[in-house]
CHARMM-style PDB file with segment names, atoms N, HN, CA, C and O in Angstrom:
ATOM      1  N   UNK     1     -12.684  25.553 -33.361  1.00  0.00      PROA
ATOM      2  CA  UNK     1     -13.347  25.387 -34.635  1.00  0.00      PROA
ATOM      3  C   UNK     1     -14.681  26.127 -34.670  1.00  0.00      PROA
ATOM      4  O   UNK     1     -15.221  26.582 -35.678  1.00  0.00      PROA
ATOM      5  N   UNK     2     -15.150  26.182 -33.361  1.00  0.00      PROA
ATOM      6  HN  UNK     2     -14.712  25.812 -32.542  1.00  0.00      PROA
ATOM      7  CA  UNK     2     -16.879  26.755 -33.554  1.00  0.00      PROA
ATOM      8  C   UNK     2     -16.828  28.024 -34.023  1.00  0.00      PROA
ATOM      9  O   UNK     2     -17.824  28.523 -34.548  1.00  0.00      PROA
ATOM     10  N   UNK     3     -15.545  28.771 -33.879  1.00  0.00      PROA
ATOM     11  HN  UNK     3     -14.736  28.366 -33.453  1.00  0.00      PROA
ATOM     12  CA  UNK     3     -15.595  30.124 -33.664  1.00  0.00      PROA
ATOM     13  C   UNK     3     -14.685  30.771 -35.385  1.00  0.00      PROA
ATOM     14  O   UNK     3     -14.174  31.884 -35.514  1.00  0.00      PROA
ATOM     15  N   UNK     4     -14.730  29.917 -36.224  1.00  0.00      PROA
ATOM     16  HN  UNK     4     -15.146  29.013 -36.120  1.00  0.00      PROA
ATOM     17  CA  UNK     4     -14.691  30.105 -37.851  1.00  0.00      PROA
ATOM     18  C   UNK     4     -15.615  29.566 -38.334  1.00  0.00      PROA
ATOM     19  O   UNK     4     -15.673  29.724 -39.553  1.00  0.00      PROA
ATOM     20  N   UNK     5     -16.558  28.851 -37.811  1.00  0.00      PROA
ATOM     21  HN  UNK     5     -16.511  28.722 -36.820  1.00  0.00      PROA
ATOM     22  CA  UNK     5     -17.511  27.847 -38.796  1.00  0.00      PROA
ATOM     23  C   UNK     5     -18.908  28.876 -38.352  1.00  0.00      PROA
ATOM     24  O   UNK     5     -19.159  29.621 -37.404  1.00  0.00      PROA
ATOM     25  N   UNK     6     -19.622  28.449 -39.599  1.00  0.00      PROA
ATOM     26  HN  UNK     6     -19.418  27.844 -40.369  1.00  0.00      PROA
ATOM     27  CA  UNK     6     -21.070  29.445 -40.003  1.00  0.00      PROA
ATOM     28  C   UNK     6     -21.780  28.254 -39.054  1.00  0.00      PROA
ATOM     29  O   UNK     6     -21.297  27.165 -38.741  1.00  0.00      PROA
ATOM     30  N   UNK     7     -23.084  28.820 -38.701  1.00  0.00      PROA
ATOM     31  HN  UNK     7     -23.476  29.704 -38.955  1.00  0.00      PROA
ATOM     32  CA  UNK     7     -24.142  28.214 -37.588  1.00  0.00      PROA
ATOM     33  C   UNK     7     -24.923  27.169 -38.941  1.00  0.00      PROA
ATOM     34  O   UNK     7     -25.687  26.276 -38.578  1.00  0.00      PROA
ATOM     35  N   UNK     8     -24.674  27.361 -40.354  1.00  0.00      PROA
ATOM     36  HN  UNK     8     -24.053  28.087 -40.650  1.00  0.00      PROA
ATOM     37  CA  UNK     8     -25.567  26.720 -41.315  1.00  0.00      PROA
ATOM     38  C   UNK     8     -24.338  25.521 -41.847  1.00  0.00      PROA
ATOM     39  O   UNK     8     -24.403  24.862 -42.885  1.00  0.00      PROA
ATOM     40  N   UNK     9     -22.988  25.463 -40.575  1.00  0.00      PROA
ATOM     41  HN  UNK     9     -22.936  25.999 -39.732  1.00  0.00      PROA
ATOM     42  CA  UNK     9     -22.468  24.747 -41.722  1.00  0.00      PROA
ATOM     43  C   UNK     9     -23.173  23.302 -41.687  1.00  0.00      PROA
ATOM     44  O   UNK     9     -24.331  23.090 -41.328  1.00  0.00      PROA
ATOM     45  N   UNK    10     -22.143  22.257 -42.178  1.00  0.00      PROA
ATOM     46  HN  UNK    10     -21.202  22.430 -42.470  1.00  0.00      PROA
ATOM     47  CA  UNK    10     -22.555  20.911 -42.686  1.00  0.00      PROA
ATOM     48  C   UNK    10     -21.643  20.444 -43.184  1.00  0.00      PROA
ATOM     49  O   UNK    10     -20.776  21.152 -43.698  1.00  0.00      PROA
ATOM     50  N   UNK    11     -21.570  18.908 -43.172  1.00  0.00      PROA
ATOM     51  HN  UNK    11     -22.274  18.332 -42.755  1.00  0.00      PROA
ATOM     52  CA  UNK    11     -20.822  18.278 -43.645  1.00  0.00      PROA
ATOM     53  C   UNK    11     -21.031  16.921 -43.440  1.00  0.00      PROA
ATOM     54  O   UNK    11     -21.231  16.368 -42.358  1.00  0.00      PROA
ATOM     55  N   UNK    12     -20.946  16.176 -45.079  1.00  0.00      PROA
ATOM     56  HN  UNK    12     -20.784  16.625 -45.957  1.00  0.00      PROA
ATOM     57  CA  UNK    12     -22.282  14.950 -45.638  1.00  0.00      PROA
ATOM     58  C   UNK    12     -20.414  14.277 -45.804  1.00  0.00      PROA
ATOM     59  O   UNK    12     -19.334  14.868 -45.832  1.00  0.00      PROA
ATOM     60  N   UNK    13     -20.757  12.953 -45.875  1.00  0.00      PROA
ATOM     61  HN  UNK    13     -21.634  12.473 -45.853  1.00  0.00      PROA
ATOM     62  CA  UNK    13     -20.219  11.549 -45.951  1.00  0.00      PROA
ATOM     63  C   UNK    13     -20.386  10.663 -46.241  1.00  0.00      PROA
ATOM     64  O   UNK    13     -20.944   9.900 -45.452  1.00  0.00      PROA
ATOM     65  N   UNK    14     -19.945  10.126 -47.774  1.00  0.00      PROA
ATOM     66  HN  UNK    14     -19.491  10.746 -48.414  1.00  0.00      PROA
ATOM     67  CA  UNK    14     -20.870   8.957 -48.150  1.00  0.00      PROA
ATOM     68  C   UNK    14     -20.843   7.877 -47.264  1.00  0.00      PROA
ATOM     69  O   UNK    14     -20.466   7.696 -46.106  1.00  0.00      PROA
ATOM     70  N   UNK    15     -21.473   7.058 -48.357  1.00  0.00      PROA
ATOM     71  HN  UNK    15     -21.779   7.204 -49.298  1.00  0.00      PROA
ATOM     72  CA  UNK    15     -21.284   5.546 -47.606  1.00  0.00      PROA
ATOM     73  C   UNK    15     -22.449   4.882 -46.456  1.00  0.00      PROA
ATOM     74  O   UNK    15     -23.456   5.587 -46.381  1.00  0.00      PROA
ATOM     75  N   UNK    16     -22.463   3.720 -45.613  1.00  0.00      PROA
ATOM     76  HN  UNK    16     -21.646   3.148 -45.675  1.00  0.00      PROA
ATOM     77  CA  UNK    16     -23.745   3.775 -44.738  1.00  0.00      PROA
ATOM     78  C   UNK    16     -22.937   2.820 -43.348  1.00  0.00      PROA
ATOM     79  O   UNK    16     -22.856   1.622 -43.077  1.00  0.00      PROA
ATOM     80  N   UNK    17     -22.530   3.864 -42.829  1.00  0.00      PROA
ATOM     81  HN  UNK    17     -22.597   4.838 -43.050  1.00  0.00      PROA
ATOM     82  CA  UNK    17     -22.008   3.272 -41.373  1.00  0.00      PROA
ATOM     83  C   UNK    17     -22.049   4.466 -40.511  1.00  0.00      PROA
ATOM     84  O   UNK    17     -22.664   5.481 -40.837  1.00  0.00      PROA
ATOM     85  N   UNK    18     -21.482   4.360 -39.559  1.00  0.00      PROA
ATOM     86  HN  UNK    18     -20.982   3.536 -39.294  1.00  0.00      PROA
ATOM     87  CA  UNK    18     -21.670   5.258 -38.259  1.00  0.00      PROA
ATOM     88  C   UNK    18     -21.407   6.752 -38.800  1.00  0.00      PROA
ATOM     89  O   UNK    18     -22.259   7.598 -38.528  1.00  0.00      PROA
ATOM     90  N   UNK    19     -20.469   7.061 -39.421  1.00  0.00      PROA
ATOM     91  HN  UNK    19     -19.777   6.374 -39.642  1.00  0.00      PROA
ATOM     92  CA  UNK    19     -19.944   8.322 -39.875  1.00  0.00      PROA
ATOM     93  C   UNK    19     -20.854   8.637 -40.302  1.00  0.00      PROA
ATOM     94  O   UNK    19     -21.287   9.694 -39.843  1.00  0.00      PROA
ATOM     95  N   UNK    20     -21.696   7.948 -41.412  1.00  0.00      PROA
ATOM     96  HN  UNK    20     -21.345   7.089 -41.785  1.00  0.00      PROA
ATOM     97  CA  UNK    20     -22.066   8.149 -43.202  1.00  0.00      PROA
ATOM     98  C   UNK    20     -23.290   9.597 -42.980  1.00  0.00      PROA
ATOM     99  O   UNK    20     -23.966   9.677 -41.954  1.00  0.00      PROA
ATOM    100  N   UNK    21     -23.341  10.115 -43.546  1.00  0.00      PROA
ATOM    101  HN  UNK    21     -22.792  10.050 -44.380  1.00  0.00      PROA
ATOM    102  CA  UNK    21     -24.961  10.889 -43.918  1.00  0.00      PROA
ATOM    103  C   UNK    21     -24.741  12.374 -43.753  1.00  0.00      PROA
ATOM    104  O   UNK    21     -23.635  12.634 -44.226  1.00  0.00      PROA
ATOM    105  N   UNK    22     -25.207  13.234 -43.378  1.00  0.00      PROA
ATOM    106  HN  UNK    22     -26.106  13.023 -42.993  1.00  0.00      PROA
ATOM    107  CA  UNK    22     -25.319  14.824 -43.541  1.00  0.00      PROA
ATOM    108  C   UNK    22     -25.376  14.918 -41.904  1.00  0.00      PROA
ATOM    109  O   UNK    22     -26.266  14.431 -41.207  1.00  0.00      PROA
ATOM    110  N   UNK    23     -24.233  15.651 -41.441  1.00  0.00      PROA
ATOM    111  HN  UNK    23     -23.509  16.047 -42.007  1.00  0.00      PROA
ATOM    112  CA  UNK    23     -23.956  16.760 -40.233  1.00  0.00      PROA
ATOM    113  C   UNK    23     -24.653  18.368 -40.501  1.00  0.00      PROA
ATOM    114  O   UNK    23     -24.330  19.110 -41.429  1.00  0.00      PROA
ATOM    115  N   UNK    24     -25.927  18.749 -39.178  1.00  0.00      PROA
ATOM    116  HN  UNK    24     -26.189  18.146 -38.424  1.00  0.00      PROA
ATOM    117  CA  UNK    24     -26.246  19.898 -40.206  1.00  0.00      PROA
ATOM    118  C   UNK    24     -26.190  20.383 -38.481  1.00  0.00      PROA
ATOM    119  O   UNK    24     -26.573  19.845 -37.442  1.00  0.00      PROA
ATOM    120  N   UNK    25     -25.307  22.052 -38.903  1.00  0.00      PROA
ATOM    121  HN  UNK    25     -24.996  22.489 -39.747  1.00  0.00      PROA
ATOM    122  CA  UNK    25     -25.402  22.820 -38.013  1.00  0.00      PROA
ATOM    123  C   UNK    25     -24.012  22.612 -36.887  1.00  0.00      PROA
ATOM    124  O   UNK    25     -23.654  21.484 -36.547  1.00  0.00      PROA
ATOM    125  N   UNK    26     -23.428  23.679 -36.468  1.00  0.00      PROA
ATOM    126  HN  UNK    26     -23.719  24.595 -36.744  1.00  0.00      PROA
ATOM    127  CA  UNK    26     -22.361  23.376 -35.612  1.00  0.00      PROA
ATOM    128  C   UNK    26     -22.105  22.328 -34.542  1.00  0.00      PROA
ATOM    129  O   UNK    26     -21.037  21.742 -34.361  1.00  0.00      PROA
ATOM    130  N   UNK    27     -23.394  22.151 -33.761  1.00  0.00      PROA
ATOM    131  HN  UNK    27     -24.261  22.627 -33.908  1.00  0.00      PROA
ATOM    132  CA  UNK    27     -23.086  21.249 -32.977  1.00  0.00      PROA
ATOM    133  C   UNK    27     -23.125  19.478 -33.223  1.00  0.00      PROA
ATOM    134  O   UNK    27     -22.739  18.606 -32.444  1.00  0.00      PROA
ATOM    135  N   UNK    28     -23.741  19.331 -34.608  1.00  0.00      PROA
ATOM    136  HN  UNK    28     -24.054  20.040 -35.240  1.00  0.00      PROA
ATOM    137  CA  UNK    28     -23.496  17.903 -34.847  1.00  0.00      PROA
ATOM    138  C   UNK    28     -22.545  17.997 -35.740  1.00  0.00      PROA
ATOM    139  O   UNK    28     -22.107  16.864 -35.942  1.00  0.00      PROA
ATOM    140  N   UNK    29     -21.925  18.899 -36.474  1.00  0.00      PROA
ATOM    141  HN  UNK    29     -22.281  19.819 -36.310  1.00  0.00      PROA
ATOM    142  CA  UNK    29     -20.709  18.855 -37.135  1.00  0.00      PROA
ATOM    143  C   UNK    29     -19.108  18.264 -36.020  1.00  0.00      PROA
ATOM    144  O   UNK    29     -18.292  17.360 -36.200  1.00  0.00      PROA
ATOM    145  N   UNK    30     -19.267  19.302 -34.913  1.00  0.00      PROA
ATOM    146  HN  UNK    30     -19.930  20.036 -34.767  1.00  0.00      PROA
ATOM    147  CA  UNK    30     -18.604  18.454 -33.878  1.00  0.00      PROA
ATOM    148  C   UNK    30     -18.844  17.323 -33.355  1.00  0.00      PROA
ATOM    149  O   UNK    30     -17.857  16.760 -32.880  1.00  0.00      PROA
ATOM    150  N   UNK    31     -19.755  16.831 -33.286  1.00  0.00      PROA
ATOM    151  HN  UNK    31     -20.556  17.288 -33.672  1.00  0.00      PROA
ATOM    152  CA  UNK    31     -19.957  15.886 -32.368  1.00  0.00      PROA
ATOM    153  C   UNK    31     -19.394  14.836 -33.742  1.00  0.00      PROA
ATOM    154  O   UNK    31     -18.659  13.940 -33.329  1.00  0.00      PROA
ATOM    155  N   UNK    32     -19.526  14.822 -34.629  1.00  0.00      PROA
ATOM    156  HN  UNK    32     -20.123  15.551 -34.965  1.00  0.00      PROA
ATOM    157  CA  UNK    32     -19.120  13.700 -36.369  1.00  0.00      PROA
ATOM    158  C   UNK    32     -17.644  13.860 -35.811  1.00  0.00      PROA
ATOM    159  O   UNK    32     -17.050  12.788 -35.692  1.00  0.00      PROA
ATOM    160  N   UNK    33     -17.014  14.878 -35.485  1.00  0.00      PROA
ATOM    161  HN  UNK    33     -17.496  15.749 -35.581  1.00  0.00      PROA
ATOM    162  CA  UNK    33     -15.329  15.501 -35.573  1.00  0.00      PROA
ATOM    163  C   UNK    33     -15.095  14.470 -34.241  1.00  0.00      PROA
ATOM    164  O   UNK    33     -14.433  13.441 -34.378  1.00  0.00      PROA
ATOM    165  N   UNK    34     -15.485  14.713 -33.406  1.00  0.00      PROA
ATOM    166  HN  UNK    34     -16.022  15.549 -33.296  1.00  0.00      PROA
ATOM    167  CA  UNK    34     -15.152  13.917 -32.118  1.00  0.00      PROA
ATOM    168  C   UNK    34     -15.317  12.339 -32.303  1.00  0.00      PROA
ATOM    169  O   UNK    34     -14.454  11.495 -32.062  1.00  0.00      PROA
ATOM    170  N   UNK    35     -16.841  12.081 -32.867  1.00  0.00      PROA
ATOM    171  HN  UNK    35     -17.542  12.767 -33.062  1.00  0.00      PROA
ATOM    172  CA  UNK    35     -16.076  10.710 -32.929  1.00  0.00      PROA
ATOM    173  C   UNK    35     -15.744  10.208 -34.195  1.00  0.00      PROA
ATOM    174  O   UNK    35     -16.046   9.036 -34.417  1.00  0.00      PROA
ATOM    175  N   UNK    36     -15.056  11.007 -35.271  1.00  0.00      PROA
ATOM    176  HN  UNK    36     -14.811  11.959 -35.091  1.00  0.00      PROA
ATOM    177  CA  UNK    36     -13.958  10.459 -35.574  1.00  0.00      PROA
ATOM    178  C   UNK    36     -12.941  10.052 -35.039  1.00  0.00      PROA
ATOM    179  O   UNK    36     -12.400   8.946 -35.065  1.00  0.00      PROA
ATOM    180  N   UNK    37     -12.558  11.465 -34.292  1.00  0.00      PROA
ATOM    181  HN  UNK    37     -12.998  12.363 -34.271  1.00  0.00      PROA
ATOM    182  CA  UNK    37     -11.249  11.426 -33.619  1.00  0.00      PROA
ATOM    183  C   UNK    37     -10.919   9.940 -32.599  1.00  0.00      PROA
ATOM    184  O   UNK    37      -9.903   9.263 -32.439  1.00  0.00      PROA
ATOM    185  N   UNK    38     -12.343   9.853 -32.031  1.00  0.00      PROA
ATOM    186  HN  UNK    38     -13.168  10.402 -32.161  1.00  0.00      PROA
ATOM    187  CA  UNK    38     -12.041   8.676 -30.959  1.00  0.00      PROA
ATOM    188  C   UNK    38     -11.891   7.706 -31.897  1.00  0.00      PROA
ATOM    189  O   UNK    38     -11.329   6.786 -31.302  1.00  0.00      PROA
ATOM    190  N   UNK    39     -12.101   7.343 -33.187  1.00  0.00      PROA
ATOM    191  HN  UNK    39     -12.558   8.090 -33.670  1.00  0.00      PROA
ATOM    192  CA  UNK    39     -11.294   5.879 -33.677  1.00  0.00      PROA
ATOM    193  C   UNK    39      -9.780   6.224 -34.166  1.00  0.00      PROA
ATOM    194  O   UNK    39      -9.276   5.606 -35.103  1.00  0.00      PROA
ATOM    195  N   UNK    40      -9.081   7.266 -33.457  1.00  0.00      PROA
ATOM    196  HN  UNK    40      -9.490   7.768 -32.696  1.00  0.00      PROA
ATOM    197  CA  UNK    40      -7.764   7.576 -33.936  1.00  0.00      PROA
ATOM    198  C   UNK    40      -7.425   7.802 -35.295  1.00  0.00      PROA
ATOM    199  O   UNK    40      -6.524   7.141 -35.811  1.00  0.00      PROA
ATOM    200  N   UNK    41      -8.061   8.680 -35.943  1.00  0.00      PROA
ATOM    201  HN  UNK    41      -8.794   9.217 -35.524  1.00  0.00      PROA
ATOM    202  CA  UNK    41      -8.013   9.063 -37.018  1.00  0.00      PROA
ATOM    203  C   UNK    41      -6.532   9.359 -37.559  1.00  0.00      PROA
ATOM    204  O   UNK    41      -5.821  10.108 -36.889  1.00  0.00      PROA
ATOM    205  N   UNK    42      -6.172   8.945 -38.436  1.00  0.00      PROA
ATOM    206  HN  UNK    42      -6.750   8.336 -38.980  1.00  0.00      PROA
ATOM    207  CA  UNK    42      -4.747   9.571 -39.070  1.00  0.00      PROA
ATOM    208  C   UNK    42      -4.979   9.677 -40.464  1.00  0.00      PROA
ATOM    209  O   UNK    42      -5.008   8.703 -41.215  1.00  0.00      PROA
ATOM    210  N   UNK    43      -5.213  11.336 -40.959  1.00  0.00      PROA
ATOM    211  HN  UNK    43      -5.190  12.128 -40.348  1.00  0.00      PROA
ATOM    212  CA  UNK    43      -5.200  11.658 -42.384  1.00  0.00      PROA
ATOM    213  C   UNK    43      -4.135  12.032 -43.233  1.00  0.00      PROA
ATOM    214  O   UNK    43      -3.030  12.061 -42.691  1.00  0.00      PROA
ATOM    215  N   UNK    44      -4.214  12.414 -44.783  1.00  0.00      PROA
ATOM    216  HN  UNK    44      -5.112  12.391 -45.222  1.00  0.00      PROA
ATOM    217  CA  UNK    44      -3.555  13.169 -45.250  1.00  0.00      PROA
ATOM    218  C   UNK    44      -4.569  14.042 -45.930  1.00  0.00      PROA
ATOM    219  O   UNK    44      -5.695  13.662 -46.251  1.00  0.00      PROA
ATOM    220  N   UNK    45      -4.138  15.096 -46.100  1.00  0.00      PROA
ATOM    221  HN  UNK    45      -3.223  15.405 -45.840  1.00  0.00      PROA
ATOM    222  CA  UNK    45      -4.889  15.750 -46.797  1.00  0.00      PROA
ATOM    223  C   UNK    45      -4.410  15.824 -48.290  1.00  0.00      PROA
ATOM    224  O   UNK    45      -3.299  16.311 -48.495  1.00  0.00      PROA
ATOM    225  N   UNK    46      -5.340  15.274 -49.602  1.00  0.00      PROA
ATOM    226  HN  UNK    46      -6.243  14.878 -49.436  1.00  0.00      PROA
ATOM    227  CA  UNK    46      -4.627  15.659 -50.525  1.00  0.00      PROA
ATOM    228  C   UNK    46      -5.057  16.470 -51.635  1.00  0.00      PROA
ATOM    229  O   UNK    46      -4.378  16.844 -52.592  1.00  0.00      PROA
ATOM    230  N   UNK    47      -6.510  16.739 -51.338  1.00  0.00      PROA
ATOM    231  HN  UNK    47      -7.062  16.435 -50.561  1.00  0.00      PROA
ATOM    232  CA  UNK    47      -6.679  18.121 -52.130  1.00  0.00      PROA
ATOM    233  C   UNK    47      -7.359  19.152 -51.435  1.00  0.00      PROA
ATOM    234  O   UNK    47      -7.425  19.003 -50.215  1.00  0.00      PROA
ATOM    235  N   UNK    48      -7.924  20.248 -51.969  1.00  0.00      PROA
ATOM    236  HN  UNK    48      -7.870  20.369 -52.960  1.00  0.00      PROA
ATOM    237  CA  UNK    48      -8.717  21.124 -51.208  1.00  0.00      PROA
ATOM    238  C   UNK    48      -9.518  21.770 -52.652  1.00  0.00      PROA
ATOM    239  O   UNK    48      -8.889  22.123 -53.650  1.00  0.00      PROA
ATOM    240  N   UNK    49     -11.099  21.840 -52.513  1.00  0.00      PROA
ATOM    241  HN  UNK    49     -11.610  21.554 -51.702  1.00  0.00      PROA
ATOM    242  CA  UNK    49     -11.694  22.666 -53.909  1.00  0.00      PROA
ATOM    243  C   UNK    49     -12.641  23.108 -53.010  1.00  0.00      PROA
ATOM    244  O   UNK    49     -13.227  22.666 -52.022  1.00  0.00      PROA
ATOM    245  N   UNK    50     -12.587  24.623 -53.993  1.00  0.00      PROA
ATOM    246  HN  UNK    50     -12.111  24.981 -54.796  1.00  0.00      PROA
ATOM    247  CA  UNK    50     -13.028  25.219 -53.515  1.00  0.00      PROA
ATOM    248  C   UNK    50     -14.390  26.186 -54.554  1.00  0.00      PROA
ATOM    249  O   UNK    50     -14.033  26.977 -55.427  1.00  0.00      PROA
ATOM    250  N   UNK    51     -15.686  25.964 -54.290  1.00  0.00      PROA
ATOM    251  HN  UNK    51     -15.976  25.322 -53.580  1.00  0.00      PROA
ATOM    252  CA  UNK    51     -16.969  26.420 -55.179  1.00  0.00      PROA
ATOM    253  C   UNK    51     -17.004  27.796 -54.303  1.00  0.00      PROA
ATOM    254  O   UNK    51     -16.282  28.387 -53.500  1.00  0.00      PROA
ATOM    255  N   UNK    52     -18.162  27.942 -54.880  1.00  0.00      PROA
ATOM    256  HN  UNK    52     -18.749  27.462 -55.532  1.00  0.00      PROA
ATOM    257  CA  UNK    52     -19.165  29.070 -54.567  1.00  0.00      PROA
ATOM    258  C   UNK    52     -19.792  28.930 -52.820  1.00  0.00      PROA
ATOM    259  O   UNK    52     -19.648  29.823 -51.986  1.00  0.00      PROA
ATOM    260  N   UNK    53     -20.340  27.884 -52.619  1.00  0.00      PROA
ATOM    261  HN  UNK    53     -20.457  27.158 -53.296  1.00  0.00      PROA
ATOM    262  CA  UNK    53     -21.046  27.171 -51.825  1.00  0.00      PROA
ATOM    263  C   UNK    53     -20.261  26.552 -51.373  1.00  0.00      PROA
ATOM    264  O   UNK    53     -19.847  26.993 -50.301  1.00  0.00      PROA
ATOM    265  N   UNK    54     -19.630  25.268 -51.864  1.00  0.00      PROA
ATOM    266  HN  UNK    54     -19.967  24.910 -52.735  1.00  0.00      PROA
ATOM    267  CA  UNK    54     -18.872  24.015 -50.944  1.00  0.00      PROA
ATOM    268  C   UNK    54     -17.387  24.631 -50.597  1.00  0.00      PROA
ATOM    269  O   UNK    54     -16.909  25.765 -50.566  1.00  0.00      PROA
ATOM    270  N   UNK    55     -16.894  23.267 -50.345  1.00  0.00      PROA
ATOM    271  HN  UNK    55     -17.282  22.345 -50.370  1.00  0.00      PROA
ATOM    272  CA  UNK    55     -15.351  23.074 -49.858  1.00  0.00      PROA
ATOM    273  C   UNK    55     -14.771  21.902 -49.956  1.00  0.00      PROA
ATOM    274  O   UNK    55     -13.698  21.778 -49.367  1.00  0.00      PROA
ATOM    275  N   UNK    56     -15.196  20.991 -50.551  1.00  0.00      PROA
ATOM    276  HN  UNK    56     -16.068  21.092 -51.030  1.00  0.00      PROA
ATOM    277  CA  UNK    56     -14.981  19.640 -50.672  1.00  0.00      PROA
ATOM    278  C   UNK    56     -13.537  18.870 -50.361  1.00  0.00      PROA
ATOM    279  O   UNK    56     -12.742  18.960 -51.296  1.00  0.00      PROA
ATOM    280  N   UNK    57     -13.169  18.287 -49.450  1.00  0.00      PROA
ATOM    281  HN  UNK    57     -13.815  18.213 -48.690  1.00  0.00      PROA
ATOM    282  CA  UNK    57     -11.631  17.481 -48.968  1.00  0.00      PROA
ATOM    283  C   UNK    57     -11.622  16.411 -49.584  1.00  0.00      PROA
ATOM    284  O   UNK    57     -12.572  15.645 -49.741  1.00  0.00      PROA
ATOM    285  N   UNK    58      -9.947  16.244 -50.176  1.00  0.00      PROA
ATOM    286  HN  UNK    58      -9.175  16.867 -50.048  1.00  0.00      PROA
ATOM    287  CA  UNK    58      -9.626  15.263 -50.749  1.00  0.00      PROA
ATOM    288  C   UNK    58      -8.759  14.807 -49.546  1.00  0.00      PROA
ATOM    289  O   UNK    58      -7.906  15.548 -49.057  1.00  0.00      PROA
ATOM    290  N   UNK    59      -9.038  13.431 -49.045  1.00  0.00      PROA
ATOM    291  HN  UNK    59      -9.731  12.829 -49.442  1.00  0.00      PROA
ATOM    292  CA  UNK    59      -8.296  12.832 -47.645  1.00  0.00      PROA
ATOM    293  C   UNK    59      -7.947  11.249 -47.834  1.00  0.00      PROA
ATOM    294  O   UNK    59      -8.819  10.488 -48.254  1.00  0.00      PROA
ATOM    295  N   UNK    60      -6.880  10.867 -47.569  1.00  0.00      PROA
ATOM    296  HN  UNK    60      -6.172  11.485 -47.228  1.00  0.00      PROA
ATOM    297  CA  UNK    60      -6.444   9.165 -47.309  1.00  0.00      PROA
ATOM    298  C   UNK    60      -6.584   9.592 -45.723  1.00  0.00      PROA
ATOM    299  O   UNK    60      -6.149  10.617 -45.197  1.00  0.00      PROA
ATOM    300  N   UNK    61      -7.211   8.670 -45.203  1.00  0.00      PROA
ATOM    301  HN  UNK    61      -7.565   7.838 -45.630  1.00  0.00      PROA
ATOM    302  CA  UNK    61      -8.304   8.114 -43.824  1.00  0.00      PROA
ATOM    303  C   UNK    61      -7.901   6.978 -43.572  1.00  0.00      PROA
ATOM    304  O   UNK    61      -8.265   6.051 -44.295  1.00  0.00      PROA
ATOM    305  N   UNK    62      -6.809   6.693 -42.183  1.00  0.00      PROA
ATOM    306  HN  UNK    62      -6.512   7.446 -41.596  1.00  0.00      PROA
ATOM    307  CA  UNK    62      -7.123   5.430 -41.653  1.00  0.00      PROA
ATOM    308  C   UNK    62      -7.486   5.707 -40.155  1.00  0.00      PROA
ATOM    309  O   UNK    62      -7.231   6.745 -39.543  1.00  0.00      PROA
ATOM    310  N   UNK    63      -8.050   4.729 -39.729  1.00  0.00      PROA
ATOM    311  HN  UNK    63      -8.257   3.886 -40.226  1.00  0.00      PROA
ATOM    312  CA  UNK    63      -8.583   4.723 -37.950  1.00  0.00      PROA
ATOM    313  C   UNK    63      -8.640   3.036 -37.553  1.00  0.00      PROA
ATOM    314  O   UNK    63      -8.392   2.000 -38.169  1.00  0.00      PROA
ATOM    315  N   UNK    64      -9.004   3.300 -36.486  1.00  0.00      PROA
ATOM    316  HN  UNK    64      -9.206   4.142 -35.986  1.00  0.00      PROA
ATOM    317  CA  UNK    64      -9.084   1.517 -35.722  1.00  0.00      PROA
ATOM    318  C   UNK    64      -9.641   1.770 -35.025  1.00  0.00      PROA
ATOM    319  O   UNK    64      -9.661   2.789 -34.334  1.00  0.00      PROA
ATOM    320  N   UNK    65     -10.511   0.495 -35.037  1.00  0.00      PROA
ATOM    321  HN  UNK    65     -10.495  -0.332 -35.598  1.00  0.00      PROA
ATOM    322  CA  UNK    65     -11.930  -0.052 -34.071  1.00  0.00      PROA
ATOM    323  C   UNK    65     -11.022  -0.226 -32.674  1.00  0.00      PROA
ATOM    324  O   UNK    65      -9.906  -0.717 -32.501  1.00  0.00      PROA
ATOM    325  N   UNK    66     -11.812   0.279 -31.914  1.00  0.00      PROA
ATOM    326  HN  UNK    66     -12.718   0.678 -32.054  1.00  0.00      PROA
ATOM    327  CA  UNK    66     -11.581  -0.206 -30.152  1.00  0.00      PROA
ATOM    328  C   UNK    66     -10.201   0.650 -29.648  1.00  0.00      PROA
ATOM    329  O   UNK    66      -9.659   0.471 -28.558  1.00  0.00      PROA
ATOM    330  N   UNK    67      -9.723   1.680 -30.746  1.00  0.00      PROA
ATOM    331  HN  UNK    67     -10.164   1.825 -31.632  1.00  0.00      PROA
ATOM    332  CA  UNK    67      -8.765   2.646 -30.380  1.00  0.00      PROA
ATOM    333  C   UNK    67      -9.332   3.650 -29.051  1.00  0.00      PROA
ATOM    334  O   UNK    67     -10.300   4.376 -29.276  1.00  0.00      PROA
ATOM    335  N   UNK    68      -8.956   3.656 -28.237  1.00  0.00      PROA
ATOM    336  HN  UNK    68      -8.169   3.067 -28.054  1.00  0.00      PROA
ATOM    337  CA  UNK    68      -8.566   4.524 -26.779  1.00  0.00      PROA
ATOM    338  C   UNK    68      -8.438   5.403 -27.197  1.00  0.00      PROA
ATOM    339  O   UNK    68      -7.516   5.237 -27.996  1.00  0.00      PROA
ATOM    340  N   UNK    69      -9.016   7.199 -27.271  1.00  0.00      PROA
ATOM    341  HN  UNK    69      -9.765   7.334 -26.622  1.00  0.00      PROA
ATOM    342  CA  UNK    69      -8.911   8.323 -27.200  1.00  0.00      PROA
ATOM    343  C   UNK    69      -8.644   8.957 -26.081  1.00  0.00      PROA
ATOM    344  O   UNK    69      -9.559   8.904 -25.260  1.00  0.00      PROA
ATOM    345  N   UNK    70      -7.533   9.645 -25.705  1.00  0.00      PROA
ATOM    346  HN  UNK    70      -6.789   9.689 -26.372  1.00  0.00      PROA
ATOM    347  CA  UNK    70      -7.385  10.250 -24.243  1.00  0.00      PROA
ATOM    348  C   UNK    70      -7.097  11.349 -24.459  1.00  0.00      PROA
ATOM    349  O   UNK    70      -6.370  11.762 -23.555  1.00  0.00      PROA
ATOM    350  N   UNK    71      -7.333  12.273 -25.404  1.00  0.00      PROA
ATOM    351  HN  UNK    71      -7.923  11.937 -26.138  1.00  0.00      PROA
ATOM    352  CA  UNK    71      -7.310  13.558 -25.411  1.00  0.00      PROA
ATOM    353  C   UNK    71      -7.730  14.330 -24.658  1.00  0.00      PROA
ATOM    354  OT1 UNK    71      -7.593  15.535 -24.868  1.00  0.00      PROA
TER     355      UNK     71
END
């Protein structure tokens, strides 16, 4: 992933829990991606828009607390 993504990217999340708030710059954009992943994330993707500037994902999101990641 590091190696398509701009050094200015970002990526914000509403809401106010562990996820929630603005990822700025490649390496905390991963680090948001990882621990998603460790609550076993399972998406769908169901839209994709696309601006000038953004990229905005349309996603159904489920995960579970105390899920084991062994990737």
């Amino acid at each position: 992933m590091r190696t398509i993504m701009s050094s200015e990217a970002s990526w914000t999340l509403p809401g106010s829990n562990k996820i929630s708030g603005k990822a700025s710059g490649i390496d905390a954009v991963m680090n948001r991606a990882c621990l998603i992943a460790s609550y076993g994330l399972n998406f769908e993707l169901l839209n994709v828009l696309v601006s000038r500037d953004n990229m905005p994902l349309s996603l159904d999101n489920t995960g579970q607390r105390g899920y084991s990641y062994t990737g």
